[in-house]
N, C-alpha and C positions, 0 to 999 in steps of 0.2 A: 577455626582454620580459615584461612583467607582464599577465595576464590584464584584460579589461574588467572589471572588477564592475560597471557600470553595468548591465550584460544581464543580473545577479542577480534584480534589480528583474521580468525579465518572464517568470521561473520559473512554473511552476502552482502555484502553492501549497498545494494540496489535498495534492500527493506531495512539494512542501516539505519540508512538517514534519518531522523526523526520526521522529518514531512512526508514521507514517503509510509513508514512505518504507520504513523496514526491513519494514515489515507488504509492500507493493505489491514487493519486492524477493526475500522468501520467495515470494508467489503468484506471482510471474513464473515462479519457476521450477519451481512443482507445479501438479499441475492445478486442486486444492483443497486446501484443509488443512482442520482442527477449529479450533475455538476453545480449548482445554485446548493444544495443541500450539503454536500460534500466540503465549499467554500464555507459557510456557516459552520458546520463543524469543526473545519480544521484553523479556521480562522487566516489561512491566507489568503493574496488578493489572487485576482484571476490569473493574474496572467505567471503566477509563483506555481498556481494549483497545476496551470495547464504545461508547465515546464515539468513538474513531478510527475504528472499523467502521462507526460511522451515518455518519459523515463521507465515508467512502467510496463509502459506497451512496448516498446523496443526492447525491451527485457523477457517478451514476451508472458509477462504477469498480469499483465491486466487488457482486458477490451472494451473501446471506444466506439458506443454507437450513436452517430449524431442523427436524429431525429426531430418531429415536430408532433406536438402536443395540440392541435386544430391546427394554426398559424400562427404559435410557437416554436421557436426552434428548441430542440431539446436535446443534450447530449448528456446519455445514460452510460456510468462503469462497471464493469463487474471484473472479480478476480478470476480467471481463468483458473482451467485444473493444474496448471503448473504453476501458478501466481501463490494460488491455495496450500501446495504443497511447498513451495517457500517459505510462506508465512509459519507455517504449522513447524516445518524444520527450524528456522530459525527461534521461534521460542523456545522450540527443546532445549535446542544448545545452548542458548542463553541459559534457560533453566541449569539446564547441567555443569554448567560454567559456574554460577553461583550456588550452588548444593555441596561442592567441592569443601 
């Protein structure tokens, strides 16, 4: 039997995206990450990552803490508890979407 794709249509789309998703899919599972590490992961360039990051945070899914490591600058993510519970709903549904 063939999956609905009509219930595609009522995805979140904030974790949609696939840049956004793999980014939300990495923080699920640490508590934080860096920005340099985050970039290596996901293979985009900074200034891609740091357009998906405000996305995030203005979504209220994720928070940005810029900091410094001695006299480094350092800016750590993590998913917030509603970022979390995004991420978690949305693969249900995806799941359940495809189980159909």
């Amino acid at each position: 039997m063939s999956p609905d794709l009509r219930g595609l249509a009522d995805l979140d789309r904030v974790i949609h995206e696939p840049a956004r998703l793999v980014i939300a899919t990495i923080l699920s599972i640490a508590e934080s990450a860096d920005f340099l590490y985050l970039q290596r992961e996901t293979g985009l360039t900074k200034g891609n990552l740091s357009f998906h990051l405000t996305k995030l945070e203005e979504a209220g899914y994720a928070a940005i803490e810029k900091t410094y490591k001695g006299k480094v600058p350092l800016t750590l993510v993590r998913l917030t508890p509603t970022g979390l519970k995004a991420y978690k709903d949305y693969r249900a549904r995806v799941k359940t979407l495809f189980e159909k």
